[in-house]
C-alpha positions in Angstrom: 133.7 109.5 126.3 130.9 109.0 123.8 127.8 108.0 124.9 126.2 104.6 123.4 123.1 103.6 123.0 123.2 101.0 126.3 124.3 104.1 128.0 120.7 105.9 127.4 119.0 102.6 129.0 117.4 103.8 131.9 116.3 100.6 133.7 115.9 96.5 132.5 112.9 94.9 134.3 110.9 92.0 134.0 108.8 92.5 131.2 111.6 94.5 129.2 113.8 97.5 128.8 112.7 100.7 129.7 114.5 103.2 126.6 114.6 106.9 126.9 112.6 109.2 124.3 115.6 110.1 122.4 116.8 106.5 121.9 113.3 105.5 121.0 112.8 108.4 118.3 116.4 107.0 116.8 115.3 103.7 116.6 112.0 104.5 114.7 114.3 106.2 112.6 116.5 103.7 111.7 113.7 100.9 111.0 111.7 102.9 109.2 114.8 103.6 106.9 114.8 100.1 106.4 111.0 100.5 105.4 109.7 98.7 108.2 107.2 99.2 111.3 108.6 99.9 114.5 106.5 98.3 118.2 106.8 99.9 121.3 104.5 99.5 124.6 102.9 103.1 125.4 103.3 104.6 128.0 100.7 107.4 129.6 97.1 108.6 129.2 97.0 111.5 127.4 95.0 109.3 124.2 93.0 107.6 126.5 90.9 105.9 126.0 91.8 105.4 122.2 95.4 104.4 123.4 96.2 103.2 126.8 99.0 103.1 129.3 100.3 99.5 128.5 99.1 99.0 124.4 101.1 98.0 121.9 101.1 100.1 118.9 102.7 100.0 115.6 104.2 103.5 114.1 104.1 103.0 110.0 106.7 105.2 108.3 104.4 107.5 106.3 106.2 106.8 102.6 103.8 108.8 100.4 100.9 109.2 103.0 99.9 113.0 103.7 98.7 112.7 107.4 94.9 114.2 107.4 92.4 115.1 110.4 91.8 112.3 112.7 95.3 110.3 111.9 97.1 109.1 115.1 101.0 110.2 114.6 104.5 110.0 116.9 106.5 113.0 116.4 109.0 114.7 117.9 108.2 117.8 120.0 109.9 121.0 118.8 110.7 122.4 121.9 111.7 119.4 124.4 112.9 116.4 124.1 110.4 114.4 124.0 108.2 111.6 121.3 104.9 112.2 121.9 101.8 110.1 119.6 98.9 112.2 119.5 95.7 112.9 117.3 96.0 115.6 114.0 93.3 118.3 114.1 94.4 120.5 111.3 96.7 120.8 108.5 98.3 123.1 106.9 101.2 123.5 104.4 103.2 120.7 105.3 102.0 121.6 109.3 99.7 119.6 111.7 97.8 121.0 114.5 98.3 118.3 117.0 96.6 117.2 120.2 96.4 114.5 122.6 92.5 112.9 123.2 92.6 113.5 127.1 94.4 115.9 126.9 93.9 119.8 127.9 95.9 121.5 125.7 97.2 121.3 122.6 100.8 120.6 120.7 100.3 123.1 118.6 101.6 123.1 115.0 104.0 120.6 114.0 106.2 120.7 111.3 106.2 118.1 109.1 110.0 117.3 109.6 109.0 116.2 112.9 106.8 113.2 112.2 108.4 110.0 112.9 105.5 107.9 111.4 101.7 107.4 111.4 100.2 104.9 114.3 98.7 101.5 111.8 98.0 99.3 114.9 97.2 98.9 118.8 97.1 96.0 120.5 95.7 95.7 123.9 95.9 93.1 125.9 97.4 90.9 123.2 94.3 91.4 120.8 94.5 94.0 118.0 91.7 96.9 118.2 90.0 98.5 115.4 92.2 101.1 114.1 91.6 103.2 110.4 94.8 101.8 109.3 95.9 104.5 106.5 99.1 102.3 105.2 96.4 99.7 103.6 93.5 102.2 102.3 89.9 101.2 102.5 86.5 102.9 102.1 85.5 101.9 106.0 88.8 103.8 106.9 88.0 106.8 105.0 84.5 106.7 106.1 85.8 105.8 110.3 87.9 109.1 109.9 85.2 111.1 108.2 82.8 110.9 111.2 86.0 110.6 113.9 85.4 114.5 114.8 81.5 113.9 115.4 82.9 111.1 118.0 83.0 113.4 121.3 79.6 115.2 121.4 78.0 112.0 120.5 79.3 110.2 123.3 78.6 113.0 125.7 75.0 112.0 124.7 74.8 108.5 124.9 76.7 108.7 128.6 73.9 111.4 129.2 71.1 109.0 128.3 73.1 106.1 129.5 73.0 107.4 133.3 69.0 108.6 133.0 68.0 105.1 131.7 69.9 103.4 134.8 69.0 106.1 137.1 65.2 104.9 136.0 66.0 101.7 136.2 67.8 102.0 139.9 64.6 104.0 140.9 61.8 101.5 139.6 63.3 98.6 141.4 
């Protein structure tokens, strides 16, 4: 007996339905086909804290957009099957050296038949957040993902003076 698509459900509660990763990565498919966006709710951490367990985000299909360091992207993974949306850190030849933001270790390189679409939007908590939306082009965008890599080691610094400055503050009092 064929297996439908109701048959890959795995459960129906309150706030929705609950669809498996290979049912997902079909639908993407099929709307993007169509030339449209696709919306899911994410689930997980590993791209916290720039996506969160519980956003909304919007996967683009990438028409004529290369994906470049510091794009967002679903793909499939090669070896399981699984959709995972994580950060580009390198290309190469039609390749992208992938990685989650909290995560540990890395994809590795992805082919480029493996990319369902490029993230354009998150919402969180029903409000959109910033994101360098490559499906409309803008100079802010190209300038946001220019100094994306710098991102990390800066904030290590602020935290660092961050907790000195309240430690000072905590002690003075």
């Amino acid at each position: 007996m064929p297996v439908t698509a109701l048959d890959l459900i795995l459960e129906q509660k309150d706030e929705g339905i609950s669809l498996s990763a290979p049912l997902v990565m079909e639908l993407i498919e099929a709307v993007h086909e169509k030339g449209a966006s696709f919306r899911f709710q994410a689930k997980g951490h590993s791209m916290t804290p720039a996506i969160r367990d519980g956003d909304i985000i919007t996967v683009s299909p990438l028409k004529d957009i290369m994906p470049r360091r510091g794009d967002v992207l679903a793909f499939r993974h090669p070896e399981r099957p699984q959709m995972l949306v994580h950060r580009v850190l390198h290309t190469k030849a039609r390749k992208y050296f992938i990685k989650g933001d909290n995560c540990p270790e890395a994809d590795g390189w992805i082919p480029a038949e493996n990319i369902l679409g490029l993230i354009a939007k998150v919402e969180r908590q029903g409000r959109a957040r910033f994101w360098p939306n490559r499906s409309a082009p803008s100079s802010w965008v190209n300038f946001y993902l220019l100094l994306y890599p710098l991102w990390p080691p800066l904030r290590r610094i602020f935290v660092k003076v961050w907790r000195r400055l309240r430690k000072m503050v905590l002690l003075g009092k």
